[in-house]
N, C-alpha and C positions, 0 to 999 in steps of 0.2 A: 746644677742641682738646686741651688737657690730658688733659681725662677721658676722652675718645676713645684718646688714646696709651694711658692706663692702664689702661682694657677691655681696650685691642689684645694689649697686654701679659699681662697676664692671661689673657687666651683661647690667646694662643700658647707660654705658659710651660704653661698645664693640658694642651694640645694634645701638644706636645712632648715633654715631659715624664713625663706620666701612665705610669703601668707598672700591669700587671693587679693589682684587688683579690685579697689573700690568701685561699687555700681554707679558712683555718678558720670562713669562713660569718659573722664579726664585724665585718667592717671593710667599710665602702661604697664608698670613696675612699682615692686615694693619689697619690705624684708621689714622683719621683726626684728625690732632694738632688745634684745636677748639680756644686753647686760643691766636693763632697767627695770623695772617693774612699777606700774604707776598705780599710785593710792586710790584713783578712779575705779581702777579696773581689777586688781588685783592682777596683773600678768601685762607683759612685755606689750610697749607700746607698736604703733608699726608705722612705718615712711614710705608716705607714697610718692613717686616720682612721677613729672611731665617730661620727656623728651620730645622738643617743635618737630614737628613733622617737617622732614627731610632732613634734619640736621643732622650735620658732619662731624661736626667738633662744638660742643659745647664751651664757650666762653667766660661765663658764668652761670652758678648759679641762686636761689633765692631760697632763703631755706625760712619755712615760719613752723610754728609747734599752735595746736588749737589752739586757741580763744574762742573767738566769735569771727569778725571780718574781716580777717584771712580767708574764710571761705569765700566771700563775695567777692573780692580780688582776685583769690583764684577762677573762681566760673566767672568772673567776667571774661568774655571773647574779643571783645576790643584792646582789652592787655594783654592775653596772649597773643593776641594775633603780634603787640609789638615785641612780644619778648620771641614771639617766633623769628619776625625779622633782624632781630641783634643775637642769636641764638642762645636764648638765656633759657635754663631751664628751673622747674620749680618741685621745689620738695615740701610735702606737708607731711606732720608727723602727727597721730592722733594715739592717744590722748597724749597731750606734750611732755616733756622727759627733761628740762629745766625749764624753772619762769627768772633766776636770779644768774644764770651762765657762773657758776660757785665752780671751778675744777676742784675744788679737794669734795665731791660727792661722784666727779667720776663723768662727769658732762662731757669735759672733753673726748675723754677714750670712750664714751657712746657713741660721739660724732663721728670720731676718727672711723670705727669699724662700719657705721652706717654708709657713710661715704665709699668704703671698702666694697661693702657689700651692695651698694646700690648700682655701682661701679662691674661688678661680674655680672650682676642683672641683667645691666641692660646691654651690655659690652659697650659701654663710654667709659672707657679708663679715665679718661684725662680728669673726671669726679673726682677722685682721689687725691687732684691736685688741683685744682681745678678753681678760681676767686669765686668768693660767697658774698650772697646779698642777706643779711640775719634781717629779718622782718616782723616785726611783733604790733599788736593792737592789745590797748588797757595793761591789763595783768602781764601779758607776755610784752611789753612795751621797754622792758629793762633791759632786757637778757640780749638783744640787739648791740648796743655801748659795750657791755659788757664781754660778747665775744669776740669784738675787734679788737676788745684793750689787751686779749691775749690770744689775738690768732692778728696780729700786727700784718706779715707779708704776705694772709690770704684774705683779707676781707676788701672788697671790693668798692663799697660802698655802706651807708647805713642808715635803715628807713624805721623810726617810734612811731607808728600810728597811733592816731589820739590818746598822745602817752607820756612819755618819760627824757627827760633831759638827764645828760650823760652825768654817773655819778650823781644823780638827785636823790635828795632826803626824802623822798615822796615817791617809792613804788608802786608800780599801780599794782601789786600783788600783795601789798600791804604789812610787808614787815622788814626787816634792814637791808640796807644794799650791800654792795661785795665790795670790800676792800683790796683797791688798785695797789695799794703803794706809793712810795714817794719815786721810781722812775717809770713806773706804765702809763702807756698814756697813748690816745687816739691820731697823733699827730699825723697830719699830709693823707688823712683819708675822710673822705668826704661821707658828713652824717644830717642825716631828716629827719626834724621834728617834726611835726604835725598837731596842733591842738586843734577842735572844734569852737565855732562863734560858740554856741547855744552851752559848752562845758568850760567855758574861761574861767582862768583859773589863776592869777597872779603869782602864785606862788610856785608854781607850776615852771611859768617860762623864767624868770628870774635866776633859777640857776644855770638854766641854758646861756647868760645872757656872761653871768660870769664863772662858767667854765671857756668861754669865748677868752678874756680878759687872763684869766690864770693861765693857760696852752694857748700863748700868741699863735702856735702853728697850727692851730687845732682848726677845721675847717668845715663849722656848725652853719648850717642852713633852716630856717623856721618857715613852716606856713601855717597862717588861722585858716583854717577850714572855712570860709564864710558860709553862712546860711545851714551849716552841720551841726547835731547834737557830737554826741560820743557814739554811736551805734551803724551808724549807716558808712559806706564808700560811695561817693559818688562820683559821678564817670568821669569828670573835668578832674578830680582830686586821682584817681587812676590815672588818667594820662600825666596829670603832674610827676608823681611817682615815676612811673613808664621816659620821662624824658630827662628825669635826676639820672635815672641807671643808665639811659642814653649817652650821658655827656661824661660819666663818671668810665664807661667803654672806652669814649673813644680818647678820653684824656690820662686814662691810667693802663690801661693796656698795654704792652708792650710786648712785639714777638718777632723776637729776631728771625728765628728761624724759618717764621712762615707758616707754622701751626702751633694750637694751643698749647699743645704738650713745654712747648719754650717758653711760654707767657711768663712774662715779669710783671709789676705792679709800682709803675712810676710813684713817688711821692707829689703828692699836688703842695704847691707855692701858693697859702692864701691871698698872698699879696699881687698873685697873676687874676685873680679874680676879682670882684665889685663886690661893694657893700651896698644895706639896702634899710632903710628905718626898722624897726619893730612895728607889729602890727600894736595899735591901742584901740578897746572897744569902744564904739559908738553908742552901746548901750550900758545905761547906769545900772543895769539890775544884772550886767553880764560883765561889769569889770572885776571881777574878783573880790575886790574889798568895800566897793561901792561907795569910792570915794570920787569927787569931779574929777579929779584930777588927773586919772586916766584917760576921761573922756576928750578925743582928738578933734582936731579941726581939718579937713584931707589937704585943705591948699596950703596948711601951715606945715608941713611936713617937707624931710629935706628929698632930692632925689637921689635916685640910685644912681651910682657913679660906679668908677674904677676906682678900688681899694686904695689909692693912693692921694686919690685927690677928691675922695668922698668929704664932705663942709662939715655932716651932721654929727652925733656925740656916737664915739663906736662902741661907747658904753650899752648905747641903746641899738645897736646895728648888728646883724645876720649879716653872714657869708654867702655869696652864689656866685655858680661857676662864671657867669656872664653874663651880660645887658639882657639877655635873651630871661632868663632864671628868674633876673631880677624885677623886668619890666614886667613879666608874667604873674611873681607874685601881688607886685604892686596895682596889678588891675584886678586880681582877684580883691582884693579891699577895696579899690576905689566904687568896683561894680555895685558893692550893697551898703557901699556906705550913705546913712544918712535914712536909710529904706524904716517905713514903719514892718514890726509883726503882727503876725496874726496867728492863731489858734486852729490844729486841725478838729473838726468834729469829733462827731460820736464814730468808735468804729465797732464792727458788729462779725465776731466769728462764729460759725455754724459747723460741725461736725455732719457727715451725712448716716443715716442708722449704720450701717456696714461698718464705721471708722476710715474710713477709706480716703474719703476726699474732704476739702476743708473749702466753705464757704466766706469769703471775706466781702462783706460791705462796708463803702465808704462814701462818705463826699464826693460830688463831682469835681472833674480834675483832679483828686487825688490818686497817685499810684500808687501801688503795692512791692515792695522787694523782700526776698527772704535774706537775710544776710547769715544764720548761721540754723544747723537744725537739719534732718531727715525730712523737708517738705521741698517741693518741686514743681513748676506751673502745669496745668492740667493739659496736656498738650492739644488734646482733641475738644478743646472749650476756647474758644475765644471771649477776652474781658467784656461783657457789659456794660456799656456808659449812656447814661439819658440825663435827660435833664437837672434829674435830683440826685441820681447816687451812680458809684462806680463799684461793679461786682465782678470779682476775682474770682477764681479756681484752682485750689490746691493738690495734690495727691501726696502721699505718703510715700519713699522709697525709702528701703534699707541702705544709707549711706554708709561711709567709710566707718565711722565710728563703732558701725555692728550694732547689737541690741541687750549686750551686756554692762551699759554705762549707766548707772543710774542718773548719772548727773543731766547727760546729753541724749541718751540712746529714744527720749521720748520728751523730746522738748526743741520747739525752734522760737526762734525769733524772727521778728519780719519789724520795718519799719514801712510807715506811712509819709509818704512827701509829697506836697502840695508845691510846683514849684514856684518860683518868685516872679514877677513883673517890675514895668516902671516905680510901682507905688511899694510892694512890700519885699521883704526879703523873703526867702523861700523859709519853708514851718516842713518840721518833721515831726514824727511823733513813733517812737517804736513801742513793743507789743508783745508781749510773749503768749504762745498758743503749746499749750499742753496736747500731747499724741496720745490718741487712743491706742493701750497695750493689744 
C-alpha cells in the first residue's frame, strides 16, 4: 500500500506539475518547484533536467539555479559530451529558488520534492537518491558550500565559479552568509574554487586559504582562471571542471552492489592527495590590494608534491586530488605568466528593423560567445572575418526563462575574447545587449 501511495504521488506531482521542456533543444524533462515562488517572476520557478543520451543509471548529478554562466556550461557540448561519458546528469532551475542554501526558508524540502518529481519524469528513480554536484557562478557561488554542509552523505563534489570560498564574509549575492555551527562542516568532500585573473580579489581567496587551516580534513582545491574576467567559461576552465567531477567519481563512488541504486560516498583522506602553492598575481593592478608584495617570481615557487612531503607553507597551499590536478593547475599559471595585456576594441551591436536578429562587430581575431540571455548564433550565417573586423550573427529564441522575467526575459550577455599568444595574455571584454520586446 505504501509503495502504491508513493507511485500515486509521484505520477501526480509529474502530472501536475510538469511545465513545457525549454526550446533551447537541451533539456528533456522538467516540473515546477510549486513550493517556491520567486521575487523575479511572481510564481513557481521550474527545473529543467539533461539526461546523457543512452544512459542507464545516472551516477550523478549537477544541479545549478540561474545566474549567468551556468548557461554556457550548460550548452557547452564538449562538457556534456564528458558528463555523458561518466553519466552525470544536469539540472538547471530558472529563475533560482536559493542564492544562500538557508534550510529554515524551506530550500531543502524544495529540493527534496524537485528531485522527487524530476525523478517520476523522466523514470530515473535513482535522482532521488542519487550524489549531487551544487554548482553556482557570482551570486549563486555561496549556496554550493553551503548545501554540502547540510546534505553531508549526498554531495558529491563542490564547484564556486568565479566566486565564493566556503563560509566567506564576502557573498557574491551581497549580504550575510548562513550559519554552520560549531559541528557542520564539509569534511572528506571534495570543493572548487575558482576565481578569475582579470577579478582578483585578495580577500576573496584568503578565507578559502584558512577555512583549509581551521577543517584539517576539509579538502579545498583553487584555480585562478588565467587570462578570465568574472563573466565568461572558457573551454580549458570546462574541462578543468569536467575532470574535478571525473576524479571525485571515481574516487568517491562506491557500489557494492553493482548499480547506482547501492552507491555510497567514500570519505576522501586529504593527506592521500598533493598540495600545490597558491596562485599569486603577476599583475600589480590585479593583485587585490596592489601591494608588491603579492607580485610572484614562477621559479621561486615550491612544487607540487604529495601532501606529505610538500617543502612549501600549507598556509599558502590548495588540496588536489593528484599530480595530475596539480601539475595541471600549475601550468595553467605558468602559461600566462609574465605575458603583457592588451585592450579589446570598439565593439558595435546592430539590431535588424524586424528585432529579430542581432548584428555584432568586432576586431579581427576577436570572437564572440553568449554566455547567458534569449540569443543564439544565426545558424544559416556564417561569421565574417577580413582583414579589419569580425562580424557575428545573432537570432532571438524564446529560452527557458519564458518572457515574463523582467530581469532576464529581454536581456543577454555575450563576452568578447581575443585570445593570447607568446607575447600577451588573452583580453576579454563582456557586453550586455538589450532584446527588442
Amino acid at each position: 500500500m505504501k509503495r502504491f501511495l508513493l507511485l500515486f504521488f509521484i505520477f501526480h506531482y509529474s502530472f501536475f506539475t510538469a511545465s513545457a521542456v525549454g526550446t533551447s533543444g537541451i533539456y528533456q524533462h522538467s516540473v515546477a518547484l510549486t513550493g517556491y515562488i520567486s521575487p523575479e517572476t511572481g510564481k513557481a520557478p521550474t527545473a529543467y533536467l539533461w539526461i546523457p543520451e543512452g544512459c542507464q543509471q545516472v551516477k550523478a548529478v549537477m544541479l545549478a539555479q540561474q545566474n549567468m554562466t551556468e548557461e554556457m556550461l550548460y550548452k557547452n557540448e564538449a562538457f556534456r559530451k564528458r558528463m555523458k561519458d561518466l553519466d552525470v546528469a544536469l539540472i538547471w532551475v530558472a529563475p533560482w529558488f536559493s542564492q544562500n542554501w538557508d534550510p529554515t526558508t524551506g530550500c531543502q524540502q524544495t529540493f527534496e520534492e524537485m528531485m522527487v518529481g524530476l525523478a517520476g519524469q523522466s523514470g530515473h528513480n535513482e535522482l532521488e537518491r542519487c550524489p549531487v554536484i551544487p554548482f553556482g557562478h557570482s551570486a549563486q557561488a555561496t549556496f554550493p558550500w553551503n548545501f554540502a554542509a547540510w546534505n553531508n552523505d549526498r554531495t558529491l563534489c563542490i564547484v564556486s565559479f568565479h566566486g565564493d570560498a566556503p563560509r566567506t564574509n564576502l557573498c557574491g549575492y551581497g549580504t550575510a552568509n548562513v550559519e554552520w555551527g560549531r559541528t557542520r562542516n564539509i569534511d572528506g568532500i571534495p570543493g572548487l574554487m575558482i576565481e578569475g585573473e582579470y577579478e582578483w580579489w585578495e580577500a576573496r581567496v584568503r578565507p578559502a586559504l584558512a577555512f583549509r587551516i581551521m577543517y584539517p580534513e576539509s579538502c579545498i582545491s583553487f584555480l585562478c582562471d588565467a587570462g578570465s574576467g568574472h563573466f565568461e567559461m572558457m573551454p580549458e576552465t570546462a574541462e578543468y571542471i569536467a575532470l574535478f567531477i571525473q576524479k571525485a567519481i571515481a574516487q568517491r563512488i562506491e557500489v557494492p552492489s553493482g548499480t547506482v541504486e547501492g552507491a555510497s560516498l567514500r570519505t576522501v583522506n586529504p593527506k592521500d592527495g598533493w598540495l600545490a602553492c597558491r596562485y599569486n598575481p603577476d599583475l600589480k593592478a590585479n593583485d587585490g590590494d596592489g601591494s608588491k608584495d603579492d607580485i610572484f617570481t614562477i621559479d621561486k615557487r615550491p612544487l607540487p608534491t604529495l601532501y606529505l612531503s610538500y617543502k612549501g607553507d600549507q598556509h599558502d597551499a590548495f588540496w588536489y586530488f593528484d599530480r595530475e590536478m596539480a601539475e595541471l593547475t600549475e601550468a595553467r599559471y605558468t602559461e600566462t605568466h609574465g605575458k603583457q595585456t592588451r585592450e579589446i576594441g570598439e565593439i558595435k551591436t546592430e539590431w535588424s528593423k524586424d528585432g529579430k536578429t542581432l548584428t555584432v562587430t568586432a576586431p579581427k581575431d576577436v570572437r564572440i560567445e553568449v554566455f547567458c540571455g534569449p540569443l543564439q548564433k544565426y545558424k544559416s550565417r556564417q561569421p565574417i572575418v577580413n582583414f579589419q573586423l569580425s562580424i557575428f550573427n545573432y537570432e532571438k529564441y524564446p529560452y527557458e526563462c519564458g518572457l515574463d522575467n523582467p530581469k532576464r526575459s529581454y536581456s543577454a550577455w555575450l563576452v568578447a575574447i581575443l585570445d593570447g599568444d607568446a607575447t600577451y595574455k588573452r583580453a576579454v571584454k563582456p557586453f550586455e545587449v538589450k532584446i527588442p520586446h
